[in-house]
ChimeraX commands (.cxc) that place a marker at each C-alpha (Angstrom):
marker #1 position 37.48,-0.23,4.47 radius 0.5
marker #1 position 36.80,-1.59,1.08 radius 0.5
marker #1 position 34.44,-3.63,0.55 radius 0.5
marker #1 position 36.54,-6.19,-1.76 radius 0.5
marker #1 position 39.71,-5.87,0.99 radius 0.5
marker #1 position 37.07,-6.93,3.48 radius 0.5
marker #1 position 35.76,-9.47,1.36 radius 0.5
marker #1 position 39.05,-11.05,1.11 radius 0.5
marker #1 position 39.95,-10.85,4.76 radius 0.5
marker #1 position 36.46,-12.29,5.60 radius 0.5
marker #1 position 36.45,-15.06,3.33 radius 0.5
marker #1 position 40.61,-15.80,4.52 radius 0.5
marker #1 position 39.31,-15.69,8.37 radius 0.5
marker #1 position 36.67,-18.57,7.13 radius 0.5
marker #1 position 39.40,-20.15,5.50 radius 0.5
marker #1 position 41.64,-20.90,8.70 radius 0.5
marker #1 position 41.92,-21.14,11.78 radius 0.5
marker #1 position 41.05,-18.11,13.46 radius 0.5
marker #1 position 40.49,-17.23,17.23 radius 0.5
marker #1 position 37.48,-15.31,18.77 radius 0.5
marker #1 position 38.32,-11.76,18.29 radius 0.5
marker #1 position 38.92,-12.63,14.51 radius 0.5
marker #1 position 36.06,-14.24,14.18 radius 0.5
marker #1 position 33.93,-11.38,15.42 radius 0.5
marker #1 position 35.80,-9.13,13.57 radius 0.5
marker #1 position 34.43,-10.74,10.58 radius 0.5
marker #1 position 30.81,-10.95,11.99 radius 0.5
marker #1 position 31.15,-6.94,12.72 radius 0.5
marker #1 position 32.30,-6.33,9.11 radius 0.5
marker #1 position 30.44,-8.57,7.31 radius 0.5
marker #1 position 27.05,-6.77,8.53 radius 0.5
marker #1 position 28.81,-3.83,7.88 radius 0.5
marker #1 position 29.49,-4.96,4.81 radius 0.5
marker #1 position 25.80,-6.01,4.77 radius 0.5
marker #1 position 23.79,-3.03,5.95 radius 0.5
marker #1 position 26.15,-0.74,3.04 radius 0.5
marker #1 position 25.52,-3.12,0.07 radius 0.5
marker #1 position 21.79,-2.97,1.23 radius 0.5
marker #1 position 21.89,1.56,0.36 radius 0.5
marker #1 position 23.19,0.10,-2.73 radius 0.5
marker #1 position 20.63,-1.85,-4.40 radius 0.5
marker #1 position 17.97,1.14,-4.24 radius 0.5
marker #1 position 20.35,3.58,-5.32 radius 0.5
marker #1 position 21.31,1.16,-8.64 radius 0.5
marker #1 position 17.74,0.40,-9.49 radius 0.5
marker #1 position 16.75,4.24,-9.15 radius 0.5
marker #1 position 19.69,5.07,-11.37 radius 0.5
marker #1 position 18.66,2.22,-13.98 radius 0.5
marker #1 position 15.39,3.42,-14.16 radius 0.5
marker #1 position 16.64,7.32,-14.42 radius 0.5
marker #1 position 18.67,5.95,-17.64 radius 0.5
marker #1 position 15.19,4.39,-19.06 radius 0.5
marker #1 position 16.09,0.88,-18.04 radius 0.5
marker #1 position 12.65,-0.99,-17.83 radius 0.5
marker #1 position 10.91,-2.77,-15.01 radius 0.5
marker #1 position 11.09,-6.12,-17.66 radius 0.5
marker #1 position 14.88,-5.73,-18.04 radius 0.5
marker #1 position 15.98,-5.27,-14.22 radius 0.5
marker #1 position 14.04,-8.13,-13.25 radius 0.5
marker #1 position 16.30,-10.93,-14.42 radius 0.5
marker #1 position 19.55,-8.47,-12.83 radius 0.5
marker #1 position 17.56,-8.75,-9.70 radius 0.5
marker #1 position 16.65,-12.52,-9.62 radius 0.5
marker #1 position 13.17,-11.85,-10.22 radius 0.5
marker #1 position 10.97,-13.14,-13.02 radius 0.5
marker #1 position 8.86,-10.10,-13.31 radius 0.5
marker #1 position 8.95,-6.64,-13.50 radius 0.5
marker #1 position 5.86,-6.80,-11.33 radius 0.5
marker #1 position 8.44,-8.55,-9.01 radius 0.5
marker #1 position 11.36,-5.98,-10.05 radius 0.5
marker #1 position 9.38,-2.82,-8.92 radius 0.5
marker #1 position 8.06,-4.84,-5.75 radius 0.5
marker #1 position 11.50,-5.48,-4.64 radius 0.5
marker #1 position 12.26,-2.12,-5.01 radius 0.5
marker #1 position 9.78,-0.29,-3.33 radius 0.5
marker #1 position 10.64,-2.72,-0.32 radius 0.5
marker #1 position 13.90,-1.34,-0.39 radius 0.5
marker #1 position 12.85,2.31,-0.72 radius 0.5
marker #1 position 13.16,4.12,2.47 radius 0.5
marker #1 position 9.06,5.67,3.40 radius 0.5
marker #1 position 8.16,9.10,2.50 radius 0.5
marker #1 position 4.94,9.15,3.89 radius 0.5
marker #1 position 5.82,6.82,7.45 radius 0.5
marker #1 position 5.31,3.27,6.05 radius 0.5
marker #1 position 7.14,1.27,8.07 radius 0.5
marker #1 position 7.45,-2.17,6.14 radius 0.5
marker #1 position 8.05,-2.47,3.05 radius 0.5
marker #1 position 5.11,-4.41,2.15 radius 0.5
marker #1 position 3.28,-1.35,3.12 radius 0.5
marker #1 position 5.48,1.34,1.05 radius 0.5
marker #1 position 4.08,-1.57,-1.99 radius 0.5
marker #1 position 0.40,-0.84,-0.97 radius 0.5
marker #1 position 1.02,2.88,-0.87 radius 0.5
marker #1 position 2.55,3.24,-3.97 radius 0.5
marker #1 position 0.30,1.32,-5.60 radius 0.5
marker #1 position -2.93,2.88,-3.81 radius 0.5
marker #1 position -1.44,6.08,-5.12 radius 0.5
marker #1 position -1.17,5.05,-8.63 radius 0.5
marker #1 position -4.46,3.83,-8.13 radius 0.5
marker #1 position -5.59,7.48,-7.38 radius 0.5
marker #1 position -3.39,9.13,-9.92 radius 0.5
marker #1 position -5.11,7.08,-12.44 radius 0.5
marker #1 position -8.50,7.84,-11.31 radius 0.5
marker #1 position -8.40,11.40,-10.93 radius 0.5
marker #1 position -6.93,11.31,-14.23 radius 0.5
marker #1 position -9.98,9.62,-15.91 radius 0.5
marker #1 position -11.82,12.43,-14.31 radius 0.5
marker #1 position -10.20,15.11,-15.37 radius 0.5
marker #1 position -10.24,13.53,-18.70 radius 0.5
marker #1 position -13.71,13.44,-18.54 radius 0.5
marker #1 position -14.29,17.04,-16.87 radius 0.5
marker #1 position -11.76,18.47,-19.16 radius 0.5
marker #1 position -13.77,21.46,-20.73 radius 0.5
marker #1 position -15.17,22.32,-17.24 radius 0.5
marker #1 position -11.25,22.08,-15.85 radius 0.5
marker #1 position -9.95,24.14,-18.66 radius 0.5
marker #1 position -12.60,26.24,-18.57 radius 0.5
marker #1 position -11.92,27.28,-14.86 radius 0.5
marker #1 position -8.01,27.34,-15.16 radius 0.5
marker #1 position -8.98,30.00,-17.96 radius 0.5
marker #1 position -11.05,31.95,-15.53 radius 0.5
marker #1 position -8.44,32.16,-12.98 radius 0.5
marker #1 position -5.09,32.61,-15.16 radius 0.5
marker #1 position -7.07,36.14,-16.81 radius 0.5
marker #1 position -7.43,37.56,-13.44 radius 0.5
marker #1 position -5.92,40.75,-13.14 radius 0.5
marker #1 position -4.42,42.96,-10.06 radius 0.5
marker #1 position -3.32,40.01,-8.66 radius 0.5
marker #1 position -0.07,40.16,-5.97 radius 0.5
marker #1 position 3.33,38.79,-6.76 radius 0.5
marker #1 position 2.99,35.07,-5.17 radius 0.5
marker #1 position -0.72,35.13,-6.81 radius 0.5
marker #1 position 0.65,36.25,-10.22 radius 0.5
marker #1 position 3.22,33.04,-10.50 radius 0.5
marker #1 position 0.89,31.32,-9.54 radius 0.5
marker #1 position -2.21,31.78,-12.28 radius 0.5
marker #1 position 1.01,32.20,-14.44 radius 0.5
marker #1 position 1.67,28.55,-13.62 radius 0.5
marker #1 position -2.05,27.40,-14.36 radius 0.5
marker #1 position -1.92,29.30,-17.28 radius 0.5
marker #1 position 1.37,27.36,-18.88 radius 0.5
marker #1 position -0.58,24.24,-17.57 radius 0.5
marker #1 position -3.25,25.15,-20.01 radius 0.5
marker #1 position -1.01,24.14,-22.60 radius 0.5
marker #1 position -0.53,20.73,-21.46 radius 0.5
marker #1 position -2.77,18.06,-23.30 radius 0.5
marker #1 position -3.70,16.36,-19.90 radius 0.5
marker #1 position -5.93,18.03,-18.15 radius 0.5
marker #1 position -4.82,16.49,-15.05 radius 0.5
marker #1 position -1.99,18.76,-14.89 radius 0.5
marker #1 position -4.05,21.30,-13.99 radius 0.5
marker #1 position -5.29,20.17,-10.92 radius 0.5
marker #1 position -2.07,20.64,-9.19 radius 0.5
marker #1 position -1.71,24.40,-10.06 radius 0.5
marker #1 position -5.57,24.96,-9.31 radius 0.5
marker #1 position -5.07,23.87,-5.49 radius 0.5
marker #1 position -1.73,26.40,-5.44 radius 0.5
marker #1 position -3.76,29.37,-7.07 radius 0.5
marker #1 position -6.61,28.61,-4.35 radius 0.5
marker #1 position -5.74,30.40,-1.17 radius 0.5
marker #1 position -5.09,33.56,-3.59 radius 0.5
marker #1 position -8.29,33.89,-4.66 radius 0.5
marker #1 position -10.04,33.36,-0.74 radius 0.5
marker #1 position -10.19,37.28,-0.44 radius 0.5
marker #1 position -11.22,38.95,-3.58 radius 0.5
marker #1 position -12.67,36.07,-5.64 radius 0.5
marker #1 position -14.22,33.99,-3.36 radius 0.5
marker #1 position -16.57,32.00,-5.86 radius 0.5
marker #1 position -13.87,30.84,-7.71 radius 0.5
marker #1 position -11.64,29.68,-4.95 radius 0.5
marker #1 position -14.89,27.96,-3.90 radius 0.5
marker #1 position -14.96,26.44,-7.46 radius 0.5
marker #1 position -11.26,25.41,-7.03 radius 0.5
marker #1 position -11.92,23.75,-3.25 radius 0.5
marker #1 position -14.59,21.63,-4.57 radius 0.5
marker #1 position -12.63,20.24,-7.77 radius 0.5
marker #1 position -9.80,19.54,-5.48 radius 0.5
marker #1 position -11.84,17.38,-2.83 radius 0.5
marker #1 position -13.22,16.00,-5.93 radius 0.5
marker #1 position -10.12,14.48,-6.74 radius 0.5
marker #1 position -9.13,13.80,-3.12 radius 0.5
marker #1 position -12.08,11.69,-3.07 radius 0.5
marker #1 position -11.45,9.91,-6.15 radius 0.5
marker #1 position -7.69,9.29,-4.77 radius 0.5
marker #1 position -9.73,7.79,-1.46 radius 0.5
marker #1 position -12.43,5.71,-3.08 radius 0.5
marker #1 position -9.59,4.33,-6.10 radius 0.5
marker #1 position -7.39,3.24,-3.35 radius 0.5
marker #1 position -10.32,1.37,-1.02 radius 0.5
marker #1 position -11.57,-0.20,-3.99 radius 0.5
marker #1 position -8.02,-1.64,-4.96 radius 0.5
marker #1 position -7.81,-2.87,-1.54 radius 0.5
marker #1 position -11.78,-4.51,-1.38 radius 0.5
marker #1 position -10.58,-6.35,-4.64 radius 0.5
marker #1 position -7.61,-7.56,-2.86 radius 0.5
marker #1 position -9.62,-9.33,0.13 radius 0.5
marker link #1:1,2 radius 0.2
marker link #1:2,3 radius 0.2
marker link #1:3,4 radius 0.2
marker link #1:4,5 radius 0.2
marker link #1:5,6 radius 0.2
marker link #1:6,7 radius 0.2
marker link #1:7,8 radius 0.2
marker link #1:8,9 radius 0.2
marker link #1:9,10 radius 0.2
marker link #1:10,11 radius 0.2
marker link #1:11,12 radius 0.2
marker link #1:12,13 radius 0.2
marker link #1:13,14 radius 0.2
marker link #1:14,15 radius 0.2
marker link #1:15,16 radius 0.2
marker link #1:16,17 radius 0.2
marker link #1:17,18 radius 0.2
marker link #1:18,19 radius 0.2
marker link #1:19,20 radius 0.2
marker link #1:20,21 radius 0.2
marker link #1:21,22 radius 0.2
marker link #1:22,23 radius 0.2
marker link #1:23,24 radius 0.2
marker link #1:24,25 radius 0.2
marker link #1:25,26 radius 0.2
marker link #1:26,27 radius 0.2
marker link #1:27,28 radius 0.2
marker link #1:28,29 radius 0.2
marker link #1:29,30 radius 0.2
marker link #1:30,31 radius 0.2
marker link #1:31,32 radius 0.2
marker link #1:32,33 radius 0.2
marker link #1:33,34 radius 0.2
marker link #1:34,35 radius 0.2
marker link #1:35,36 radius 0.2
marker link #1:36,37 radius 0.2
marker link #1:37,38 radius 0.2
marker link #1:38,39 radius 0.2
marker link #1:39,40 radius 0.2
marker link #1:40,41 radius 0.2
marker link #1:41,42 radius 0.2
marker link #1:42,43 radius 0.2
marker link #1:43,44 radius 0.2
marker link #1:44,45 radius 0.2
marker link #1:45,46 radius 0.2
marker link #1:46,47 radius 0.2
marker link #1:47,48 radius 0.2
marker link #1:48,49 radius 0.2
marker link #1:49,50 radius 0.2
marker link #1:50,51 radius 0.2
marker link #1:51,52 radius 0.2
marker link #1:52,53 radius 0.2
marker link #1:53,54 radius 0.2
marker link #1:54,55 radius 0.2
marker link #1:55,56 radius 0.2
marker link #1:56,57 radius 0.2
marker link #1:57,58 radius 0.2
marker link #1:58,59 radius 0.2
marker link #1:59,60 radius 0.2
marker link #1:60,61 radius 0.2
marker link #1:61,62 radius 0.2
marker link #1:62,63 radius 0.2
marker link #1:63,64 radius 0.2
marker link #1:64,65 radius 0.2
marker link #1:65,66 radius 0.2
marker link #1:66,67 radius 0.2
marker link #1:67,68 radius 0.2
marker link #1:68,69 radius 0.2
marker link #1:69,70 radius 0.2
marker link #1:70,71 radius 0.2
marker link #1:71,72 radius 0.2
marker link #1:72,73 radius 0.2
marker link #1:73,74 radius 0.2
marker link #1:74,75 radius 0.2
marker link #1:75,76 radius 0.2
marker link #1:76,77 radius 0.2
marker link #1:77,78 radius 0.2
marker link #1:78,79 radius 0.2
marker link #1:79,80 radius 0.2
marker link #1:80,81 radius 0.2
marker link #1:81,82 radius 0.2
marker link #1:82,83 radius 0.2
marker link #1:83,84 radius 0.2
marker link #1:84,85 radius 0.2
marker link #1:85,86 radius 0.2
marker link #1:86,87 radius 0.2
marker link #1:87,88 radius 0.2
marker link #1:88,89 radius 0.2
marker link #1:89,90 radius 0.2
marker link #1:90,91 radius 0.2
marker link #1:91,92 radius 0.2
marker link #1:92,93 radius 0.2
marker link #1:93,94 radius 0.2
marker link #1:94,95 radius 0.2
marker link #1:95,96 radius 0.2
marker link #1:96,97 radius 0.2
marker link #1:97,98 radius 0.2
marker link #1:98,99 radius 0.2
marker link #1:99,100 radius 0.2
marker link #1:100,101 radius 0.2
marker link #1:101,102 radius 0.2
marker link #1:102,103 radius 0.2
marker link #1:103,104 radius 0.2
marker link #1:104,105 radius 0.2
marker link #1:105,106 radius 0.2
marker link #1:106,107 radius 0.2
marker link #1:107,108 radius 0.2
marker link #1:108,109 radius 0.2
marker link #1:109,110 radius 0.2
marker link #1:110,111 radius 0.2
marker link #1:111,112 radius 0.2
marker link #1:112,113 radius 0.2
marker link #1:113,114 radius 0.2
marker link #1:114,115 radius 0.2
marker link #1:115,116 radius 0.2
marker link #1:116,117 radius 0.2
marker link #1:117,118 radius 0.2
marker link #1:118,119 radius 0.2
marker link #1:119,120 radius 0.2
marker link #1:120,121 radius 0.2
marker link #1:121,122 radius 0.2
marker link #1:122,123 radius 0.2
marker link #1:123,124 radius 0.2
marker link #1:124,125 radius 0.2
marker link #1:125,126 radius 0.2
marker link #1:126,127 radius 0.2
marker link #1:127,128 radius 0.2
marker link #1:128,129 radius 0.2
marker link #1:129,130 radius 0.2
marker link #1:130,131 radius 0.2
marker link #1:131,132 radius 0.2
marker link #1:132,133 radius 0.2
marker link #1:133,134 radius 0.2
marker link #1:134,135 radius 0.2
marker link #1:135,136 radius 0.2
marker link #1:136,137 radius 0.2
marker link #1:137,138 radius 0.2
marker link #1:138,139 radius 0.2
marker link #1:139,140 radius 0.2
marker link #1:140,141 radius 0.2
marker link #1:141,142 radius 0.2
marker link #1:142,143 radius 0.2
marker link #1:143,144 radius 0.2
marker link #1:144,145 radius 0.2
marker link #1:145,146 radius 0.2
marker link #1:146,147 radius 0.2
marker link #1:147,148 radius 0.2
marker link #1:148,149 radius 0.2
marker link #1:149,150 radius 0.2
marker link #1:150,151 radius 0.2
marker link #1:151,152 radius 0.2
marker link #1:152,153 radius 0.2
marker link #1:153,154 radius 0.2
marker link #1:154,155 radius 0.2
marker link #1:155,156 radius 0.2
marker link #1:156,157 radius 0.2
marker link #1:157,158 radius 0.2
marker link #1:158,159 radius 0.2
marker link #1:159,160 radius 0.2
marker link #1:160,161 radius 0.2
marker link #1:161,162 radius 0.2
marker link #1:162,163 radius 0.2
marker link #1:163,164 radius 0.2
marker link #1:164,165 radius 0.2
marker link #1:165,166 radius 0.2
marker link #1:166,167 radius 0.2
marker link #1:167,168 radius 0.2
marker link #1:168,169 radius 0.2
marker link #1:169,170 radius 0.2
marker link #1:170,171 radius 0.2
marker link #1:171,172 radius 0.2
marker link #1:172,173 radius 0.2
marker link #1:173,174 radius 0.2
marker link #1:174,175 radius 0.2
marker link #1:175,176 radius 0.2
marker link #1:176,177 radius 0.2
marker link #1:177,178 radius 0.2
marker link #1:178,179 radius 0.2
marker link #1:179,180 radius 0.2
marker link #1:180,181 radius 0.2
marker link #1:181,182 radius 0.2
marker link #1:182,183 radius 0.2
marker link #1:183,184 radius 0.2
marker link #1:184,185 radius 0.2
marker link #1:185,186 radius 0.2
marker link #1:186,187 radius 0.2
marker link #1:187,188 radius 0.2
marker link #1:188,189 radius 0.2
marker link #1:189,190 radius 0.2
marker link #1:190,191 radius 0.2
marker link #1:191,192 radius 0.2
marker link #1:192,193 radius 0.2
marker link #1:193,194 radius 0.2
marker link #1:194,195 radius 0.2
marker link #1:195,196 radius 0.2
view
């Protein structure tokens, strides 16, 4: 049913008299109605922010005051990725991640010549198999990104191609990437120490 036809045939059941069944009828639909404009909201805001909409200007379209509240509301609303189950708790986990992202990439930042360095090391290697190839191919494009944070990502894929025949630099790659594991770990208990 439309939504706007059921609307109107809610709102004329309200109006008059109506008996039991019509009653629940309108119940039924209205949390119907309900549970489908809920999918809606998410899917809106995501599409907003897809069109560069900013946290600032959906707040006021969401009858928030802040785009602190804006994003808040709409991480609540977000279905879980990773098995929160309350929304509340898909807020801490986003924000513990950004938390991490951000810290790792102060590291890398700060590690950059030793990162780069590396990712040079293991894009050069030669006689490498198919999957291995696209992969130091990948690291090697990411060498050409002015973050060196992007390379951290195609480091851990390269890693299990270089176990076997170049084991000191997979070890090299394991420890950067429990490195930033770490970081991710110790960023998001410190957000939530601060918080208590």
């Amino acid at each position: 049913m439309d939504p706007l036809e059921a609307l109107t045939e809610i709102q004329s059941v309200r109006a008059g008299e109506a008996d039991a069944e019509q009653l629940l009828w309108a119940l039924t639909t209205l949390r119907l109605l309900r549970d489908e404009l809920a999918t809606w909201e998410p899917e809106l805001i995501t599409a907003a922010r897809t069109s560069g909409t900013s946290w600032a200007a959906l707040a006021p379209a969401l009858g928030v005051a802040s785009r602190q509240a804006a994003e808040r509301r709409y991480l609540r609303l977000q279905p879980s990725v990773t098995g929160e189950t309350t929304g509340e708790a898909r807020v801490d986990a986003q924000r513990d991640k950004r938390a991490g992202d951000r810290a790792v990439a102060a590291w890398a930042r700060e590690n950059s010549a030793t990162l780069r360095k590396l990712a040079g090391q293991v894009s050069a290697l030669g006689g490498l198999g198919t999957a291995a190839q696209r992969s130091a191919d990948r690291l090697g494009a990411a060498l050409g990104d002015d973050d060196a944070a992007a390379l951290l990502a195609p480091l851990n894929d390269a890693q299990p191609h270089l176990t076997e025949r170049h084991g000191a630099l997979a070890d090299q790659v394991t420890a950067i990437t429990e490195r930033a594991d770490r970081l991710r770990r110790d960023a998001a208990s410190l957000r939530h120490d601060r918080g208590k």
